[in-house]
N, C-alpha and C positions, 0 to 999 in steps of 0.2 A: 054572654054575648059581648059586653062590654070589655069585659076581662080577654077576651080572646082579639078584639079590633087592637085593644092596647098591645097585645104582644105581638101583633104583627105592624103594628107603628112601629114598638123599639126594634126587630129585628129591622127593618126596613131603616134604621138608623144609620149613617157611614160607619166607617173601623172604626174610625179616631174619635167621632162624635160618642159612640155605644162608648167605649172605653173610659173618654173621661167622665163619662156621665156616673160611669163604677169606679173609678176614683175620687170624685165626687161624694159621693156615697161613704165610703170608708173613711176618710175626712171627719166628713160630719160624724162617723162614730166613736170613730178616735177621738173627735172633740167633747161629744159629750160624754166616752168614758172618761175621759182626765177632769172634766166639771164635776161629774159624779163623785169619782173618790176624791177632792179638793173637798167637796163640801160633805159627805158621808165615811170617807175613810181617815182623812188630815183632818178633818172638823176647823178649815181654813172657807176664807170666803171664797166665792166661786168668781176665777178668773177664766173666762170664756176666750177673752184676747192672746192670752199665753200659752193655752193648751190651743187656738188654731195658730198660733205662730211653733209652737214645740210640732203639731202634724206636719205645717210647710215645711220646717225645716227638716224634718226626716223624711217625707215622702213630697215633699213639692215639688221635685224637680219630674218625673214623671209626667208630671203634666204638661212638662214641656219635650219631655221624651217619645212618650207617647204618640204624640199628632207623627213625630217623624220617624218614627218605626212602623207605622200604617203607609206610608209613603215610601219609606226602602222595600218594606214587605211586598208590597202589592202587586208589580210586575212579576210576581215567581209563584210557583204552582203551589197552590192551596197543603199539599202535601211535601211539601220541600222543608224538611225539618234540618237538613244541612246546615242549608244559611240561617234557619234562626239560628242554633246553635252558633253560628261565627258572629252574627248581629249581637250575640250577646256581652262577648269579648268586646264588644266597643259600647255599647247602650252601659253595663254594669260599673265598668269602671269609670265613665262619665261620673253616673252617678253618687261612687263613692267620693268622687274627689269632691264635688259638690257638697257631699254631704259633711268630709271631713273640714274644708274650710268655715263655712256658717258655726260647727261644731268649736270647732280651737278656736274662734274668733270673739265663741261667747263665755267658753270653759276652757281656759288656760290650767285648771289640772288635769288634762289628758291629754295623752300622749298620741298624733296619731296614728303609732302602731298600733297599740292598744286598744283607738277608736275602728280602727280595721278589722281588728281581729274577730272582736265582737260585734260589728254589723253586715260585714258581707254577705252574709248570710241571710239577710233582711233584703237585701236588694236583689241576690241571686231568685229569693220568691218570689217577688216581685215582679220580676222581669219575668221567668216563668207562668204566671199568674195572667200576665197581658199575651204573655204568646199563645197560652192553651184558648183565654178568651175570643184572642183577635180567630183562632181558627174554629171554633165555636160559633160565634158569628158569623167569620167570613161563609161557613158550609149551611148554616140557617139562611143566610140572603141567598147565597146558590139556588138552594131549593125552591125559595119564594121571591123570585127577581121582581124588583119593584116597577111601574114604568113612570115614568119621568112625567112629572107636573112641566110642561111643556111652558118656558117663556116665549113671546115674538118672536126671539131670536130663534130662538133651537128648534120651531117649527119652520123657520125660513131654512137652518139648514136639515130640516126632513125633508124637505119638498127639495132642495138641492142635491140630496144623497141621490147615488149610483143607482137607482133600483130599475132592479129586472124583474117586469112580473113572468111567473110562470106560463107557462106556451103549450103545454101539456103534450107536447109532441117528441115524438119517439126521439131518443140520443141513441149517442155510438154506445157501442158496447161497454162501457167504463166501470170497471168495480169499485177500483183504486187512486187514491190520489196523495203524492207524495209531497210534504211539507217539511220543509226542518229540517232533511233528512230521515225523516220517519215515514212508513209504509200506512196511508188510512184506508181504511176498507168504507166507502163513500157511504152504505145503508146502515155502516153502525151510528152514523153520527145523528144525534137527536137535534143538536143544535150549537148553534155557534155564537160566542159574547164577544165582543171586540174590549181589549184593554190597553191601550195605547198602540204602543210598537208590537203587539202580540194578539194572537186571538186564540181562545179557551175553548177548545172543541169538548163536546158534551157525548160522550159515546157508552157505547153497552159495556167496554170496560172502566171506565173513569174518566177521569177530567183526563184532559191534554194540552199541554202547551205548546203553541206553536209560535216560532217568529215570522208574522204576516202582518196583513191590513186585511180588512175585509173586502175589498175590493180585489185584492187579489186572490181571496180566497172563492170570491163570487164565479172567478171567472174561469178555475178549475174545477168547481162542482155544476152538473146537469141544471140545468134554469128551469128545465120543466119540473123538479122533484124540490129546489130550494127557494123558499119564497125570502125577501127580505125585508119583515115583517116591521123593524124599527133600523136606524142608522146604528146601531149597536149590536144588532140581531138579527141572525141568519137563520131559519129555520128547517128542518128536512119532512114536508107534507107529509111523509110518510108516516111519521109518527106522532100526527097530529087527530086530535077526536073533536073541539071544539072550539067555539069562538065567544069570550063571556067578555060584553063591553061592560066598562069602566065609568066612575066617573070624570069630568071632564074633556069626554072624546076618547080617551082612551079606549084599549082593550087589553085582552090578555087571549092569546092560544094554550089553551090547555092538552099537553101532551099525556100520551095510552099511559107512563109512567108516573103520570100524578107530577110534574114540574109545569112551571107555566112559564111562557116568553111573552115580553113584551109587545103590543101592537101601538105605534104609534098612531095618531088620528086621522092624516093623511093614508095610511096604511089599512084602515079597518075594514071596508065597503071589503076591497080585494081579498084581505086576509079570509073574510067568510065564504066569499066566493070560491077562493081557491080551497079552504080547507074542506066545505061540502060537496064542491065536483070530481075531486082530488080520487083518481081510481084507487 
């Protein structure tokens, strides 16, 4: 039980934070292999300070890479493997230069062609290694949306948010609603995340991006079938089964598909209401 609350604290982690928390980690192993064979294999005293300054200088820079490749990333579809691919061309060779200055500035026998040749290869995994991760994560949080430890503030703006409760009264005939220029079929949509300038529709074929707000997304889907369950979260009743409060006010909807949406606190009384009357 213990074991399982912990692994939904780290997924519940940000991109940036889960990340360097596993560069972190590799760090500290690096540092203690180079302790190890210092004092086991060189039969040299054990310098702890030289082997975490030999990690930073091979992999330090990452750590400052990292936070801002979670932040170029983020506004682009969970499966948009293009742009990593193109983020790489600039994340990598950052890198490299980094890596080669600190390098010829402390070892003037290498050349940095030669420091090139033999490390690119290092950073190319690297940078691979955070982008399988960051999508690893990024598709674990999907599944398990955290809901927000609510400050003053961000409870003033829930209770300020747009919200429309449901009205459970008959709408026009509508199947369809067009965003992006893309055709949505309104009943496949399970639910809706707001991420800046975009919002993430959650539908019976995948994730979707679109460029909206949620507010404008509000006011082309039927009010009686979408409830707006958190300032971030748009839900579709329909494919809703339950309502499991939280702690501190919170809650969560639990959708027929096993995914859950946040219910903010302001949000809960109605959220139950509408999900148990909900035809």
């Amino acid at each position: 039980m213990a074991l399982t609350h912990f692994s939904k604290r780290l997924v519940r982690l940000k991109d940036y934070q889960w990340l360097l928390l596993c560069w972190s980690l590799l760090l500290c192993i690096i540092c203690t292999n180079c302790t190890i064979y210092s004092v086991f294999i060189a039969k040299e005293r054990a310098d702890f300070a030289a082997s975490l300054f030999w990690a930073l200088r091979e992999y330090g820079i990452w750590l400052v890479l990292t936070p801002l490749f979670c932040r170029t990333i983020q506004p682009v579809s969970l499966f948009n493997v293009s742009k990593g691919v193109l983020l790489g061309f600039v994340y990598i060779p950052i890198a490299l230069i980094f890596n080669v200055l600190l390098t010829l500035g402390s070892e003037q026998s290498v050349s940095w062609q030669e420091f090139l040749f033999f490390n690119w290869h290092k950073h190319t995994i690297a940078y691979i290694a955070i982008y399988l991760l960051w999508r690893f994560h990024a598709k674990a949080n999907k599944a398990l949306p955290c809901p927000h430890q609510a400050t003053n503030s961000e409870t003033t703006q829930e209770n300020q948010a747009s919200v429309s409760p449901p009205t459970h009264e008959p709408d026009e005939a509508r199947t369809t609603i067009t965003l992006d220029g893309r055709l949505i079929e309104i009943d496949n949509i399970h639910y809706a995340q707001a991420s800046g300038n975009y919002v993430d529709l959650f539908t019976n074929d995948g994730n979707v991006l679109v460029r909206a707000t949620m507010k404008e997304l509000q006011t082309l889907l039927p009010s009686h079938q979408f409830f707006r369950s958190h300032r971030s979260y748009l839900v579709n009743l329909t494919h809703c089964e339950t309502v499991l409060n939280e702690r501190a006010g919170h809650g969560l909807i639990r959708l027929r598909n096993g995914q859950s949406v946040p219910v903010s606190k302001s949000q809960r009384a109605q959220a139950h209401q509408y999900v148990t009357t909900y035809p």
